[in-house]
DRENTORKOL-3810 file (N, C-alpha, C; in nm, 4 decimals):
REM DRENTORKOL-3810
@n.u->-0.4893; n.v->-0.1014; n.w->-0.1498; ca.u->-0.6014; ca.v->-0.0213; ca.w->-0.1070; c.u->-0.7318; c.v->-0.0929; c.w->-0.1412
@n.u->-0.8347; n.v->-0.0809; n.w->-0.0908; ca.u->-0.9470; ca.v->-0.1214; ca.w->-0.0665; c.u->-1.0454; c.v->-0.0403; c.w->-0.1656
@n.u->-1.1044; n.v->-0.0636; n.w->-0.2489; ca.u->-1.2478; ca.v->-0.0169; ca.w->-0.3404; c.u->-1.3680; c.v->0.0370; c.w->-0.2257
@n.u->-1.3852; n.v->0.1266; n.w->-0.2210; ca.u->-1.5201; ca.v->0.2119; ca.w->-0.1425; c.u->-1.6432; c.v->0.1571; c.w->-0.1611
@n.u->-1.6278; n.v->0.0922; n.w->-0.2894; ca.u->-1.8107; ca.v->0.0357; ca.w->-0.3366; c.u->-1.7929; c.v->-0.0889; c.w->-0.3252
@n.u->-1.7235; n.v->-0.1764; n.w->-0.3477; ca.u->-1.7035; ca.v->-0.3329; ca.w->-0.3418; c.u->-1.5997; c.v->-0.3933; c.w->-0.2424
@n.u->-1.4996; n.v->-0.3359; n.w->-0.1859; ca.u->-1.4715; ca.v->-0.3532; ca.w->-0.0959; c.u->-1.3480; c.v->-0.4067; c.w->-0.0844
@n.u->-1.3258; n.v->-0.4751; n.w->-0.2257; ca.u->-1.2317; ca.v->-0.5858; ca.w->-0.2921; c.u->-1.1005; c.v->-0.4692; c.w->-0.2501
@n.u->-0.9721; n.v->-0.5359; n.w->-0.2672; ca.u->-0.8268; ca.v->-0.5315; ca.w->-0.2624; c.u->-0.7885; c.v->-0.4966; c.w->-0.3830
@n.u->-0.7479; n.v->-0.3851; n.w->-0.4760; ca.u->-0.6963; ca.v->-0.3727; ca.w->-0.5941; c.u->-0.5859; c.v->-0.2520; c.w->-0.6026
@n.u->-0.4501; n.v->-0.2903; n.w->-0.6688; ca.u->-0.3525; ca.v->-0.1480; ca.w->-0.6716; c.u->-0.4204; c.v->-0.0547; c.w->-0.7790
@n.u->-0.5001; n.v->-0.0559; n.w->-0.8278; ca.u->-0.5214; ca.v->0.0170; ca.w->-0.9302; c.u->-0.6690; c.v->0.1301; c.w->-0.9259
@n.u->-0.6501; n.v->0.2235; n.w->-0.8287; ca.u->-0.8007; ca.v->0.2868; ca.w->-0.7718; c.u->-0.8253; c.v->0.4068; c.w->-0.8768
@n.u->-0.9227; n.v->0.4540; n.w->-0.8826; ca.u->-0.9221; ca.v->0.5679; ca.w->-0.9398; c.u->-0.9902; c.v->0.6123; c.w->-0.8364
@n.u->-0.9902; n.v->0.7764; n.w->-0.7820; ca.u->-1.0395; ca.v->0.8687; ca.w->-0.7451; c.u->-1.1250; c.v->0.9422; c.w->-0.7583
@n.u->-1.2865; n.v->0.9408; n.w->-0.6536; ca.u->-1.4072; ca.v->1.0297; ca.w->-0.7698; c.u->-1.4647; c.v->1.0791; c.w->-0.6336
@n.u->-1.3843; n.v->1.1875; n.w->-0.6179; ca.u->-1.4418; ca.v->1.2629; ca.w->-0.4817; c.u->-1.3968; c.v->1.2302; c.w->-0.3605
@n.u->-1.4766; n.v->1.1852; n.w->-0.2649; ca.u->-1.4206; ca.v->1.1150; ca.w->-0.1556; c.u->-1.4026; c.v->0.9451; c.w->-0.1588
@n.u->-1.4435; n.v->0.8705; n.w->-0.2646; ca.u->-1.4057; ca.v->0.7147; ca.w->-0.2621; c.u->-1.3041; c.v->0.6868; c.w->-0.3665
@n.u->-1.2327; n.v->0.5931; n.w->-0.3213; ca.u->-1.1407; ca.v->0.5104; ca.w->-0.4428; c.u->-1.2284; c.v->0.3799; c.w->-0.4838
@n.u->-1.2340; n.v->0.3816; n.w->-0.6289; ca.u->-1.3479; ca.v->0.3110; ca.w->-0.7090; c.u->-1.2503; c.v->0.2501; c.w->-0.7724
@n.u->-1.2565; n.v->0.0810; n.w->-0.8110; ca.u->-1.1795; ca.v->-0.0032; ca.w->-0.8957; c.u->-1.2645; c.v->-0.0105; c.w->-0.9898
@n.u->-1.1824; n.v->-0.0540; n.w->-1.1075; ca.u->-1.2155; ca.v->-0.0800; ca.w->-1.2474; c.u->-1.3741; c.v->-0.1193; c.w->-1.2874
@n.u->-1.3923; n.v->-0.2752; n.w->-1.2112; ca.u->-1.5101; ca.v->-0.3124; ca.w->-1.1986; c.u->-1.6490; c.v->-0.2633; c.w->-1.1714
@n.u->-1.5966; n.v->-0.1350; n.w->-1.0659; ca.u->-1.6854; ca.v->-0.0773; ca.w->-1.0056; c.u->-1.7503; c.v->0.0565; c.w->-1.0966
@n.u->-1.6553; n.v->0.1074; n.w->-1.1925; ca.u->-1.6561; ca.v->0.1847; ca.w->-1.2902; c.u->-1.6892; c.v->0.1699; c.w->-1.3886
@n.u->-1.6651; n.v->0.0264; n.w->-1.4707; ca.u->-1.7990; ca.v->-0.0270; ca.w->-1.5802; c.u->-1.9250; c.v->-0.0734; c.w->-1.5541
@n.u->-1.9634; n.v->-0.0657; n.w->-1.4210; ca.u->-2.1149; ca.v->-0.0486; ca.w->-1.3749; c.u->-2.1727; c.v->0.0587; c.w->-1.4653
@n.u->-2.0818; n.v->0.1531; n.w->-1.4906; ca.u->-2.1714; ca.v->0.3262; ca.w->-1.5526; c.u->-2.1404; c.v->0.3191; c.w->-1.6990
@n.u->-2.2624; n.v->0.2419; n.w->-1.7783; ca.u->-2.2443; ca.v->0.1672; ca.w->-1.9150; c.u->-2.1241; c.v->0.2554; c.w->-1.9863
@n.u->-2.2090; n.v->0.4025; n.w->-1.9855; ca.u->-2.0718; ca.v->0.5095; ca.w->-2.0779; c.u->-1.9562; c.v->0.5105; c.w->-2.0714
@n.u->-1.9482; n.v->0.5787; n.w->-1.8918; ca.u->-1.8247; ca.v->0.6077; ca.w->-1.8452; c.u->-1.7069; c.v->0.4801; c.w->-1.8585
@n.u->-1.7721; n.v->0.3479; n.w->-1.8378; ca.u->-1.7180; ca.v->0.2770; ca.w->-1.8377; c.u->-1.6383; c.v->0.2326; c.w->-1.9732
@n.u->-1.7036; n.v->0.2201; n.w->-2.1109; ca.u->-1.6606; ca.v->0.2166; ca.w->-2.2469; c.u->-1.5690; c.v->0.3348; c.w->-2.2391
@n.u->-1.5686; n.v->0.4712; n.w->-2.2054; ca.u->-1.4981; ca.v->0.5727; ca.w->-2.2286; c.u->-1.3356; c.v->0.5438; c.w->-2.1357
@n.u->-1.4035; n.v->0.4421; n.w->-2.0310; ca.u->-1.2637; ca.v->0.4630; ca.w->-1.9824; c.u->-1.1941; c.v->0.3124; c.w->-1.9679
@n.u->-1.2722; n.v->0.1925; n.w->-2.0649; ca.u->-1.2015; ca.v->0.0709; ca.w->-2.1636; c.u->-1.0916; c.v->0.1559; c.w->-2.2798
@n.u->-1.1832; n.v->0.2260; n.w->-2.3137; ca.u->-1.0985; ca.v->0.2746; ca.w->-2.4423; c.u->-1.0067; c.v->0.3714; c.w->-2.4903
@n.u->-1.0276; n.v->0.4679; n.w->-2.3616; ca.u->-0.9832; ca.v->0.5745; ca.w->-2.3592; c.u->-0.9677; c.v->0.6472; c.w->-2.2593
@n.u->-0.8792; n.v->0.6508; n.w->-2.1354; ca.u->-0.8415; ca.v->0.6394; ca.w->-2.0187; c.u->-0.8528; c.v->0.8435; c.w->-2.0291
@n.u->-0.7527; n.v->0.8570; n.w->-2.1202; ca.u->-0.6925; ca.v->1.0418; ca.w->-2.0942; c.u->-0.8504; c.v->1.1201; c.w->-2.1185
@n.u->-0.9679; n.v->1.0151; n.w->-2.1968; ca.u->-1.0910; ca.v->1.1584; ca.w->-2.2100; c.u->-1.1587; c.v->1.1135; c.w->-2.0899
@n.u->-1.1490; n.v->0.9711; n.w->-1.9886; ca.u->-1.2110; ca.v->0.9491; ca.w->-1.8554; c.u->-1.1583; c.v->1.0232; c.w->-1.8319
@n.u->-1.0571; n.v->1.0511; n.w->-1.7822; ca.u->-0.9948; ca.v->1.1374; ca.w->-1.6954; c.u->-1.0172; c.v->1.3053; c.w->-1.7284
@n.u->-1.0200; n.v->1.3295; n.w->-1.8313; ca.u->-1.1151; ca.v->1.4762; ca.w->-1.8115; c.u->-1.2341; c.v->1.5296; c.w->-1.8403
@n.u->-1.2907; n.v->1.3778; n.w->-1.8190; ca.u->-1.4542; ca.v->1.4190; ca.w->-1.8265; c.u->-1.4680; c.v->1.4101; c.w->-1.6560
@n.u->-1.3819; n.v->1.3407; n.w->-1.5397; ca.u->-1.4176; ca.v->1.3222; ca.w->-1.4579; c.u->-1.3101; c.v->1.4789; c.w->-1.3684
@n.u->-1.2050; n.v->1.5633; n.w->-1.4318; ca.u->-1.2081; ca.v->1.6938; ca.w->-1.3806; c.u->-1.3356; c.v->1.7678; c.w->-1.4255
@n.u->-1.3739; n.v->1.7584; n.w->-1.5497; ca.u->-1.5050; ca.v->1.8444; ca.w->-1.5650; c.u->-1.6341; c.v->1.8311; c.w->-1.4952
@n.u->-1.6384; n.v->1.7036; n.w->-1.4545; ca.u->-1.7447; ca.v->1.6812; ca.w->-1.3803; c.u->-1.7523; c.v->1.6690; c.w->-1.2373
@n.u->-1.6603; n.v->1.6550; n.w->-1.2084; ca.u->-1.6087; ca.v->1.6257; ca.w->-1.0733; c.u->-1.6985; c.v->1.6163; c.w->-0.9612
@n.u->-1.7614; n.v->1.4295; n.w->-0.9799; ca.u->-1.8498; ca.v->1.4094; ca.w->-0.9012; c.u->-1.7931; c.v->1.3726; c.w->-0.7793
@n.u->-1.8550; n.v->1.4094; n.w->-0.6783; ca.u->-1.8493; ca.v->1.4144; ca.w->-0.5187; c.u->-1.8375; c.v->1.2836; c.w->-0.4343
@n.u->-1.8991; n.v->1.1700; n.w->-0.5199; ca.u->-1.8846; ca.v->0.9974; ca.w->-0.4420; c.u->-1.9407; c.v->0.9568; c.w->-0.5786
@n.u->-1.9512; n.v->0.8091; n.w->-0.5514; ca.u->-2.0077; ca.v->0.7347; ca.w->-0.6398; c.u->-2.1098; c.v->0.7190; c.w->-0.6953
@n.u->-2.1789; n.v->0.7690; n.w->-0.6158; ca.u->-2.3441; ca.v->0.7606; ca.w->-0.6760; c.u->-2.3588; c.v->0.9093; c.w->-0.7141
@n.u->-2.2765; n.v->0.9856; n.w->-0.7270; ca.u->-2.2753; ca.v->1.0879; ca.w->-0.8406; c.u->-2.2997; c.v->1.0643; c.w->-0.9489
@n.u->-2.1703; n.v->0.9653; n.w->-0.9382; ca.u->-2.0688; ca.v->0.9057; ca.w->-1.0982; c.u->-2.1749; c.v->0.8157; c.w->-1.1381
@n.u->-2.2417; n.v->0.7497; n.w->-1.0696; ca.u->-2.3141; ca.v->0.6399; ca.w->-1.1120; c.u->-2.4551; c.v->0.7107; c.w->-1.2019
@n.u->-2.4466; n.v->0.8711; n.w->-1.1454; ca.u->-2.5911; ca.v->0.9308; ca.w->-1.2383; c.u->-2.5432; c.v->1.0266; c.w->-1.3294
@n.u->-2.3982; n.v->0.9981; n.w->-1.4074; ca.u->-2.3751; ca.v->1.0638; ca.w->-1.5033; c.u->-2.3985; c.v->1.0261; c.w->-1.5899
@n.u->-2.4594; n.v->1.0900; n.w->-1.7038; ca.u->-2.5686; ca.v->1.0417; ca.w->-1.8109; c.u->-2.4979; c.v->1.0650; c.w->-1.9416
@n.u->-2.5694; n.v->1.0527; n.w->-2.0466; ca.u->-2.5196; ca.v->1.0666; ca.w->-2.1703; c.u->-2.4905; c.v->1.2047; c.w->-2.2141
@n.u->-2.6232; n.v->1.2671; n.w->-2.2182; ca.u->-2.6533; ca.v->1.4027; ca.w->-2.1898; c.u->-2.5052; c.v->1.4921; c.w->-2.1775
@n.u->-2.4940; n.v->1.4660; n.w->-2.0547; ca.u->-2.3537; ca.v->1.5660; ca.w->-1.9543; c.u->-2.2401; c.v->1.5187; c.w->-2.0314
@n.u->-2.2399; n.v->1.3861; n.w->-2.0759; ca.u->-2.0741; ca.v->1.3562; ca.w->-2.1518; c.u->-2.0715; c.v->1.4156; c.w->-2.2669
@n.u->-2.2023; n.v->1.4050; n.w->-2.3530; ca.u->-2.1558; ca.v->1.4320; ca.w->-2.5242; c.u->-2.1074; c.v->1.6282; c.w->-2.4537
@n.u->-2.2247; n.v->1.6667; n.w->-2.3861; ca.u->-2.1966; ca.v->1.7994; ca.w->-2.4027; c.u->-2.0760; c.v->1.8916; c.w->-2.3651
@n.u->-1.9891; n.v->1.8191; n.w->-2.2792; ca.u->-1.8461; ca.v->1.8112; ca.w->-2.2672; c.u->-1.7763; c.v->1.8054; c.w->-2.3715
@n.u->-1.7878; n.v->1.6643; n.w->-2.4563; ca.u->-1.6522; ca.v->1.6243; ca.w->-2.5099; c.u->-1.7202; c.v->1.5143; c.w->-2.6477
@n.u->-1.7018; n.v->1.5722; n.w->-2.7551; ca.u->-1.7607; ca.v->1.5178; ca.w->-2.8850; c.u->-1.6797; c.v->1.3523; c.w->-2.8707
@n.u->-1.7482; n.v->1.2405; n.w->-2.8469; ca.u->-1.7206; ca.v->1.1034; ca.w->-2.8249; c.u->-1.7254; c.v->1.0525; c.w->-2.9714
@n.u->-1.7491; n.v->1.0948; n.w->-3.0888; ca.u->-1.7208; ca.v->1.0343; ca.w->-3.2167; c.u->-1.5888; c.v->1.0643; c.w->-3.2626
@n.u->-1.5520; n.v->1.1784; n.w->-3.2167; ca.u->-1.4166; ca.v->1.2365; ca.w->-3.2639; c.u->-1.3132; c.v->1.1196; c.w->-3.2170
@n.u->-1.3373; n.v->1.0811; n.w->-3.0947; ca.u->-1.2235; ca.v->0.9892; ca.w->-3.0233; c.u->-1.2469; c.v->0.8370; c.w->-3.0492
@n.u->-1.3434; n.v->0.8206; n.w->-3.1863; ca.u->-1.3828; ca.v->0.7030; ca.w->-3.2425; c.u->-1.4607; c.v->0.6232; c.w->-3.1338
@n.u->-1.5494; n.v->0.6700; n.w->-3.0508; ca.u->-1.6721; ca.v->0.5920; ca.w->-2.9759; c.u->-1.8079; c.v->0.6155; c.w->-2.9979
@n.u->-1.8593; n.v->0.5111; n.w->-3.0437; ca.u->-1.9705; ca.v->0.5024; ca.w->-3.0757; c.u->-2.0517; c.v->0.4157; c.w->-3.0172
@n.u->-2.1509; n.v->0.5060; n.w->-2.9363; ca.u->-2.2761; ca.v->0.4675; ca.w->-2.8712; c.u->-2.4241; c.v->0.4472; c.w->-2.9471
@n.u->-2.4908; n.v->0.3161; n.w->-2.9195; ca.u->-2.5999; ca.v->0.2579; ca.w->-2.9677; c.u->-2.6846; c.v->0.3973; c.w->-2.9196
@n.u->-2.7696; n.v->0.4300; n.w->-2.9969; ca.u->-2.9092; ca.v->0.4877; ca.w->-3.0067; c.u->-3.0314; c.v->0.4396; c.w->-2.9243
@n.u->-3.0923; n.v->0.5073; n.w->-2.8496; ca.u->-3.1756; ca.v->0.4322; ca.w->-2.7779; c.u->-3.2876; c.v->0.5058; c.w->-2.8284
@n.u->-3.3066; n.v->0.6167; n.w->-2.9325; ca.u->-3.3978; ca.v->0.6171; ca.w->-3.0093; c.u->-3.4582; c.v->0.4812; c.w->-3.0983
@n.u->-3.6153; n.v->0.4761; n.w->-3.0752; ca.u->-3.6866; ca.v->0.4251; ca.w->-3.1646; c.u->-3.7780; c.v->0.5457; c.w->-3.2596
@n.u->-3.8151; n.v->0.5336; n.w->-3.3797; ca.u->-3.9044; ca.v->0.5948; ca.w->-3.4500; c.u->-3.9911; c.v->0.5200; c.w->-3.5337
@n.u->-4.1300; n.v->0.5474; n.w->-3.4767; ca.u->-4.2362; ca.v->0.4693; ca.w->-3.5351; c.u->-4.2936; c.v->0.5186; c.w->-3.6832
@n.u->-4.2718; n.v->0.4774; n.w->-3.7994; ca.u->-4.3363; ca.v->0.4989; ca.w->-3.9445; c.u->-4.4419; c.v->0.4993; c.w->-3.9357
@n.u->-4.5624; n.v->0.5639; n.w->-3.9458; ca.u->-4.7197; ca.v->0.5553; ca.w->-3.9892; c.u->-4.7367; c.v->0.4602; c.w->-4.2065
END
């Protein structure tokens, strides 16, 4: 089968609405992508809970929408801080 976003030849699609998205095409989405290097079974039900419609859904799922789903420290992933705080 054929990738919806890249176009490439791969047996291995995942499903996100109406396109089949390969691997590659899925660590484009910094999070989703670490979540689903490391941990395939909480991709997979962050993407029934969310259940985006095509790719450029998936591509604007944010940090935000995942933690508030599904506590990502519990399943030992840890995401860099993109907080800065300035000291006076």
């Amino acid at each position: 089968m054929k990738c919806s976003n890249c176009k490439k030849e791969d047996q291995w699609l995942e499903m996100m609405g109406d396109d089949f998205i390969c691997k590659k095409c899925i660590n484009k989405n910094k999070i989703m992508g670490l979540v689903f290097r490391t941990h395939v079974d909480t991709f997979q039900f962050l993407l029934r809970q969310i259940t985006p419609k095509n790719y450029s859904e998936f591509m604007e799922i944010d940090r935000k929408k995942i933690e508030s789903l599904v506590n990502l420290k519990k399943y030992g992933i840890f995401l860099k801080t993109t907080n800065v705080v300035e000291i006076d």
